[in-house]
DRENDO-427006 format. One line per 3 residues: number of its first residue (from 0); their letters; for each residue y, x, z of C-alpha. Coordinates in steps of 0.5 Angstrom, whole numbers. Layout:
N
NUM> a> Y X Z ~ ... $
***
This chain:
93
0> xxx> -4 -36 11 ~ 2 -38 6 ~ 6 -34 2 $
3> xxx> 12 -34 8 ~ 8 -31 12 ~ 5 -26 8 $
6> xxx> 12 -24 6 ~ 14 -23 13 ~ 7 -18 15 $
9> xxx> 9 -14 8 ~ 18 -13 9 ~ 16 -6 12 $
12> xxx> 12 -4 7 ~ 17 -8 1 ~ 24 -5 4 $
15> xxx> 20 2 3 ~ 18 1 -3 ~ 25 -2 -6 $
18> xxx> 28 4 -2 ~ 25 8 -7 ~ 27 5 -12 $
21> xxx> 21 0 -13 ~ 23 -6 -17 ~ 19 -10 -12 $
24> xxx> 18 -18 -14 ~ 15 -23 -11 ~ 10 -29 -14 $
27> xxx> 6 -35 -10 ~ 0 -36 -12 ~ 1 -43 -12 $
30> xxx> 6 -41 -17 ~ 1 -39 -22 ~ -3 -42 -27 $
33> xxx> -10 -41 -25 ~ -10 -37 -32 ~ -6 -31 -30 $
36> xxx> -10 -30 -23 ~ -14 -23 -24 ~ -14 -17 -19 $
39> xxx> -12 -11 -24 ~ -10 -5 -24 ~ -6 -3 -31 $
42> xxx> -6 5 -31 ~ -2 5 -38 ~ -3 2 -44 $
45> xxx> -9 6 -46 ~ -14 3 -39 ~ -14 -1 -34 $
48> xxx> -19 -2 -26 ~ -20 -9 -26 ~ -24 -12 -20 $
51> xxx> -30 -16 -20 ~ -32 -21 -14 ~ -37 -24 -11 $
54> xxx> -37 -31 -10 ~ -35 -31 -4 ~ -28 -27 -6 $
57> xxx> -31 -19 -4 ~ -30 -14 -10 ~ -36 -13 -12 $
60> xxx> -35 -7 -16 ~ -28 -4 -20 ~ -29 -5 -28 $
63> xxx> -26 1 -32 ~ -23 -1 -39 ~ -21 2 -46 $
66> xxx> -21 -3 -49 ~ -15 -5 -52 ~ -15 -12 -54 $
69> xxx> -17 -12 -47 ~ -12 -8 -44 ~ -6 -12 -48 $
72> xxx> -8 -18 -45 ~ -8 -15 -38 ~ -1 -13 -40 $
75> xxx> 2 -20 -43 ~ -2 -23 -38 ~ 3 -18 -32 $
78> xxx> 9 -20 -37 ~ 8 -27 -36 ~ 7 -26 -28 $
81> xxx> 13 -22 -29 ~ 18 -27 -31 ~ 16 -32 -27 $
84> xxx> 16 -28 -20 ~ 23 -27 -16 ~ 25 -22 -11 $
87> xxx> 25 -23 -5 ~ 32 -27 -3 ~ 32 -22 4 $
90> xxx> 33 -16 -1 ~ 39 -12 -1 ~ 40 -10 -8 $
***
């Protein structure tokens, strides 16, 4: 499945969001450096749930940190997917 086609199974629950007052952006992941792929979830900038898969790609298992180190480079890490990310161009603003 290409990004366009996951957009588009996503637009219900993206227009929600935004209808909140969610800044929602998009970023293909054949637009990001292997570097920045990670399955993370940055409670604060305190700890963070961080994924571990098995090598077929399932989550083995949920990783809680309070490593700080560990935490600012999941939060520059987000920063940099960030600036390269859009929002959809079918979103309203």
């Amino acid at each position: 499945m290409n990004t366009a086609e996951t957009l588009r199974g996503m637009e219900t629950s993206i227009r929600k969001q935004h209808e909140m007052g969610i800044d929602v952006y998009v970023l293909a992941t054949e637009d990001v450096p292997k570097q920045l792929h990670d399955d993370i979830v940055i409670m604060d900038d305190r700890y963070l749930n961080r994924a571990e898969f098995t090598g077929s790609g399932k989550v083995m298992e949920w990783r809680i940190s309070i490593d700080a180190i560990e935490v600012e480079q999941a939060c520059r890490k987000f920063d940099a997917a960030l600036r390269a990310a859009r929002k959809p161009s079918w979103l309203s603003n």
